[in-house]
Kinemage of the C-alpha trace (Angstrom):
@kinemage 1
@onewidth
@group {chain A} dominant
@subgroup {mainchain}
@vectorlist {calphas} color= white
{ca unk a 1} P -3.860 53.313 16.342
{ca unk a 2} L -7.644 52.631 17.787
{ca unk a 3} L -9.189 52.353 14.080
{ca unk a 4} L -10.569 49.318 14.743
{ca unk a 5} L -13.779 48.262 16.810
{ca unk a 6} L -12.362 44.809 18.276
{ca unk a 7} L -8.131 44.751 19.727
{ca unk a 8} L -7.233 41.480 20.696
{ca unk a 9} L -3.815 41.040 22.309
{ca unk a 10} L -2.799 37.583 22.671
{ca unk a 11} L 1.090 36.903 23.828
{ca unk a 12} L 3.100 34.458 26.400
{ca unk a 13} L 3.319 34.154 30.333
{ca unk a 14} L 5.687 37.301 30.632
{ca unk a 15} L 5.446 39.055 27.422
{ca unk a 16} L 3.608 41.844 29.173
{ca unk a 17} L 0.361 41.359 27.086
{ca unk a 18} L -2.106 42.378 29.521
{ca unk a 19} L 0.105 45.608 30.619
{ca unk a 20} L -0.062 46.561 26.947
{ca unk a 21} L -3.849 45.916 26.502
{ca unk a 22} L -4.587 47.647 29.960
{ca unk a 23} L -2.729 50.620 28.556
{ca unk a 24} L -4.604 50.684 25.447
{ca unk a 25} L -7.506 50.701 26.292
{ca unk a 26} L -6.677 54.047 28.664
{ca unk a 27} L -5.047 55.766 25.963
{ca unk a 28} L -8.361 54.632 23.470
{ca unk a 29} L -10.637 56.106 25.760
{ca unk a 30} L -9.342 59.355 25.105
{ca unk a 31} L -10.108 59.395 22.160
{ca unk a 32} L -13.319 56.942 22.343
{ca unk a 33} L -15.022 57.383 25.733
{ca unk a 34} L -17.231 54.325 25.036
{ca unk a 35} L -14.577 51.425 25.929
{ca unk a 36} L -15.088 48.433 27.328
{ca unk a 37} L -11.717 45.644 28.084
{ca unk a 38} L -12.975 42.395 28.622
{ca unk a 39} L -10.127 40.091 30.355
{ca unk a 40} L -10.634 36.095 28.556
{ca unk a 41} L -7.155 34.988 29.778
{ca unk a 42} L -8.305 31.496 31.113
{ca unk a 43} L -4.292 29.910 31.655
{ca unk a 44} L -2.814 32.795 33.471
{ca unk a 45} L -3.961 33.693 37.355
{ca unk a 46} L -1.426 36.534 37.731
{ca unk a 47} L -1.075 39.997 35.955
{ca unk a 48} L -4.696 39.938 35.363
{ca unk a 49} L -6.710 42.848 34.258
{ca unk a 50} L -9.075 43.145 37.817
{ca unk a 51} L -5.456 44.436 39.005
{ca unk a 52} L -6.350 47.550 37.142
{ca unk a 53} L -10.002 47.466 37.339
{ca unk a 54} L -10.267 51.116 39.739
{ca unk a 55} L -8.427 52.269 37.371
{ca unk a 56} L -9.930 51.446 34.373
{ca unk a 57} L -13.511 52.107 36.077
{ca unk a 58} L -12.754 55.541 37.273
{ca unk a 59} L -11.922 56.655 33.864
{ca unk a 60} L -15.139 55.525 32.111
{ca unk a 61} L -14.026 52.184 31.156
{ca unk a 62} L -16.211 49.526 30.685
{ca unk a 63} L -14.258 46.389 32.654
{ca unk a 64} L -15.532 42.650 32.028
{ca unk a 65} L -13.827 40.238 34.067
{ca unk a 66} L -14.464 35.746 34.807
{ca unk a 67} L -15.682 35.628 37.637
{ca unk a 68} L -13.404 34.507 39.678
{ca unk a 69} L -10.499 37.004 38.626
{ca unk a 70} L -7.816 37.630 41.627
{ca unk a 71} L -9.070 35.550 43.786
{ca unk a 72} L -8.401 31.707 45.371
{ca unk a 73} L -10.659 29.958 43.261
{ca unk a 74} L -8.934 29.346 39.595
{ca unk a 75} L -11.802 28.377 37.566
{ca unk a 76} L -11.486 29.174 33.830
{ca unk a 77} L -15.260 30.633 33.927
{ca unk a 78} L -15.638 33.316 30.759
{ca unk a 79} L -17.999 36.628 32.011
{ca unk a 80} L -21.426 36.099 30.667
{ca unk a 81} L -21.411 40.150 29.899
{ca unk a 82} L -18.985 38.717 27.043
{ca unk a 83} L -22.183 38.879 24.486
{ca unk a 84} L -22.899 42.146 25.226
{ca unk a 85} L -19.566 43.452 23.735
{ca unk a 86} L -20.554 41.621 20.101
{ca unk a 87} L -24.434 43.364 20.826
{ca unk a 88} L -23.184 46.718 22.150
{ca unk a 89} L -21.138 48.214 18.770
{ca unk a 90} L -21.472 51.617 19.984
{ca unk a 91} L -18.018 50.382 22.006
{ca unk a 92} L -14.679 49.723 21.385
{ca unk a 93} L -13.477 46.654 23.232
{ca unk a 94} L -9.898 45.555 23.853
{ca unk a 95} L -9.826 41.636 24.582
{ca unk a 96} L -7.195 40.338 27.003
{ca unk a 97} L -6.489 36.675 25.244
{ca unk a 98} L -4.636 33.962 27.059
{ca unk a 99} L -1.193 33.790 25.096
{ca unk a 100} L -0.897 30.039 24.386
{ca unk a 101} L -2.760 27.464 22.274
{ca unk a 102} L -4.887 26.911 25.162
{ca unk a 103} L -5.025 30.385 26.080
{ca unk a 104} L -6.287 31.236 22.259
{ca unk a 105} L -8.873 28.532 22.987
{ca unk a 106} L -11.438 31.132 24.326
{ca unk a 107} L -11.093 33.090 21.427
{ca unk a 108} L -12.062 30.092 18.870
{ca unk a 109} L -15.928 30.637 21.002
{ca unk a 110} L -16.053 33.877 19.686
{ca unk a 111} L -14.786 33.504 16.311
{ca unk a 112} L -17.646 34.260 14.238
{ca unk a 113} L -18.606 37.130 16.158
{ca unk a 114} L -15.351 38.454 15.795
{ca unk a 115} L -14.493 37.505 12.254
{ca unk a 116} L -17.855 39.520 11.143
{ca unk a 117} L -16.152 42.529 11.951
{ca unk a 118} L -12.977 44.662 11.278
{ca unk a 119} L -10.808 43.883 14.015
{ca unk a 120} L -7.107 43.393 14.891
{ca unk a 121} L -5.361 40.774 16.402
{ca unk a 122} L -1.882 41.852 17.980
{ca unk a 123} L 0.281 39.360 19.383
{ca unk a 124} L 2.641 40.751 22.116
{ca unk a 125} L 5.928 39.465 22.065
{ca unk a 126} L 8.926 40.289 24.699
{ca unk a 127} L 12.180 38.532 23.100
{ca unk a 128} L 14.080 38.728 26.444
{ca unk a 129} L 11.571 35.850 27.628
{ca unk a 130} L 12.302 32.075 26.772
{ca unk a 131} L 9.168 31.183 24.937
{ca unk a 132} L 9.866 33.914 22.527
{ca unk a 133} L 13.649 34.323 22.547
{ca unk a 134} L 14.310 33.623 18.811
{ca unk a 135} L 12.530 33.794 15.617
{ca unk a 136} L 11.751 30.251 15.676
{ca unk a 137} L 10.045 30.242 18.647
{ca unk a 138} L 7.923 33.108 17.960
{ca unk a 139} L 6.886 32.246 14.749
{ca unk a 140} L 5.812 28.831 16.126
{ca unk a 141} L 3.954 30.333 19.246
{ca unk a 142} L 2.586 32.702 16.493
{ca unk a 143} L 1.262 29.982 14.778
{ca unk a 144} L -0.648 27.769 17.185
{ca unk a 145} L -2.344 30.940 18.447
{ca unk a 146} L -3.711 30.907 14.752
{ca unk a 147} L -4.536 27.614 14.702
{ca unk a 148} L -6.240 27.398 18.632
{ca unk a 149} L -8.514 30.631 17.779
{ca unk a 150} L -9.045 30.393 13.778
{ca unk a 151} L -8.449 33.867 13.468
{ca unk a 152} L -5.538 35.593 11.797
{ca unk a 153} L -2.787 37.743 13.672
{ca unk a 154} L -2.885 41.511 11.806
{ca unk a 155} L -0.038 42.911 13.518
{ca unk a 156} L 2.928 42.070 16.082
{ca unk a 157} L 3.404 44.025 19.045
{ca unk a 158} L 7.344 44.523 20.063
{ca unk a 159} L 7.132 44.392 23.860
{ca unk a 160} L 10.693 43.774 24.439
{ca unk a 161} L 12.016 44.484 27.594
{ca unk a 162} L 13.833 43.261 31.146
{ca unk a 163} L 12.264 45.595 33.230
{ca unk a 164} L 14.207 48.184 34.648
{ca unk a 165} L 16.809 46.703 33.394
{ca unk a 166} L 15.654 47.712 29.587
{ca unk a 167} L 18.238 49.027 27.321
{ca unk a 168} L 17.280 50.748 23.760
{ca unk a 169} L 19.306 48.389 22.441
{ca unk a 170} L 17.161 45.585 23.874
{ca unk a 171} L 14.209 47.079 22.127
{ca unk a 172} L 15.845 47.548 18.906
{ca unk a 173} L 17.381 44.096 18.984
{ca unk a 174} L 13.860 42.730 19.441
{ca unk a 175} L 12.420 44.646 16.766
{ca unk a 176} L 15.166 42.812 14.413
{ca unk a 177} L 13.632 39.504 15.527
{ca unk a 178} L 10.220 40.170 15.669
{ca unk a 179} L 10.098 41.915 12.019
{ca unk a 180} L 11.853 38.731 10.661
{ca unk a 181} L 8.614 36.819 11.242
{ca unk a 182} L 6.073 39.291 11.283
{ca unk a 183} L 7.474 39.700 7.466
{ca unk a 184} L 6.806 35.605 6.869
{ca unk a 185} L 3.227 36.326 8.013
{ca unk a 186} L 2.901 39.661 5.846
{ca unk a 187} L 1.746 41.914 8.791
{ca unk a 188} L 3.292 44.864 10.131
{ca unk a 189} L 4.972 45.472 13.819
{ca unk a 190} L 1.836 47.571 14.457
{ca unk a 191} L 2.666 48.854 17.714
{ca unk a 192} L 6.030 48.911 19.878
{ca unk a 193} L 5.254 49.409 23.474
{ca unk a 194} L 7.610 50.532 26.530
{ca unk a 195} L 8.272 53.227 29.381
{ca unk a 196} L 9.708 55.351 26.446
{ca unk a 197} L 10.161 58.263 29.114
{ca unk a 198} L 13.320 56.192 30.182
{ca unk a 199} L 15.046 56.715 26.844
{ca unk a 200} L 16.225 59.233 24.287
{ca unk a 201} L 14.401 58.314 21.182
{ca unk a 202} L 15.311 61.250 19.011
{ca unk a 203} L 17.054 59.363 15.677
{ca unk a 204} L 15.984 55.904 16.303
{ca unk a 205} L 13.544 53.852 14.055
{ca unk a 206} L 11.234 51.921 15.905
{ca unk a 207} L 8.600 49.864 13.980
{ca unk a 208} L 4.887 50.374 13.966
{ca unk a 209} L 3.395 53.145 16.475
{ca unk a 210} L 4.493 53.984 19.718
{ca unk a 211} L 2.735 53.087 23.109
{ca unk a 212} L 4.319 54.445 26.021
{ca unk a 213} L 3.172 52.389 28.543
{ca unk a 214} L 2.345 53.630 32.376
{ca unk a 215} L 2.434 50.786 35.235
{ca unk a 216} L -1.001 49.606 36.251
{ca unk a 217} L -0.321 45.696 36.580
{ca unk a 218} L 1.105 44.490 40.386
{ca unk a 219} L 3.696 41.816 40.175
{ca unk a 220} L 2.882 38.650 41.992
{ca unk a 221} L 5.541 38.737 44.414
């Protein structure tokens, strides 16, 4: 799962991308104790990585946050220590990326650093959310991610779920949805993500590998 240097995870207000990416960077730096997660979601103010960042900190993790992360001021500043994940190879980096067009925007600064190296872009999708409730929609948010930050998506994350409320079934049904266009873009569900120690899993396929996720992000209400 952590072959590559540079993890991007890009997905909508509410499809749990920056849970996911908080998570995998923990779980990487088990395996890869030099890891740094570097949060460049300029649309979003909530669910932000710096909810995480003790954390993420007290286990070794490298965190890289704008500068004005969690608190009043909502500037879309990017971290200066940015450059230093392109300079510093000798770490894995996960990259929190604003989900949208605009979002992907920040990404489009980076793109030739980026696109010099092996890296995966993941886009996180939770079906039970409006902006990604049907194939259409997915594959068009899917697409204008593409186009804002000129880089190609390498695998779909299945992120389906209502919270507590999460059946299997929900997950499953997702995975029907999301596979339908990850197929159109010739990329694999890489990774399907959830609190997996809620459900029996013995007999059911689930695309891609599994991330069971632990809570770390606080909700904004």
């Amino acid at each position: 799962m952590f072959e590559k240097r540079l993890n991007l995870f890009a997905g909508h207000f509410g499809s749990g991308k920056t849970e996911v990416a908080v998570n995998y960077a923990i779980q990487m730096s088990q395996v890869y104790p030099k890891t740094a997660i570097a949060d460049i979601d300029i649309v979003n103010p909530y669910f932000r990585t710096a909810d995480a960042k003790k954390e993420l900190e007290n286990r070794g993790i490298w965190v890289i946050l704008p500068m004005y992360a969690n608190t009043n001021v909502d500037i879309p500043v990017l971290p200066a220590e940015m450059n230093a994940v392109f300079e510093k190879k000798e770490y894995k980096a996960v990259f929190d990326v604003g989900g949208d067009d605009i979002g992907a925007l920040a990404l489009s600064r980076y793109r030739e650093e980026i696109a010099s190296e092996d890296y995966e872009m993941f886009f996180v999708v939770n079906t039970r959310r409006p902006f990604t409730d049907t194939e259409e929609k997915i594959d068009e948010m899917a697409r204008e991610i593409e186009y804002s930050s000129r880089l190609k998506i390498t695998g779909f994350v299945n992120n389906t779920n209502l919270l507590q409320f999460t059946t299997l079934n929900d997950i499953i049904e997702g995975q029907r949805k999301i596979k339908a266009v990850a197929d159109k873009y010739n990329v694999p569900i890489a990774i399907t993500s959830g609190f997996f120690d809620d459900f029996k899993l013995e007999g059911t396929i689930l695309e891609g590998e599994l991330l069971n996720l632990n809570k770390y992000i606080k909700l904004p209400f």
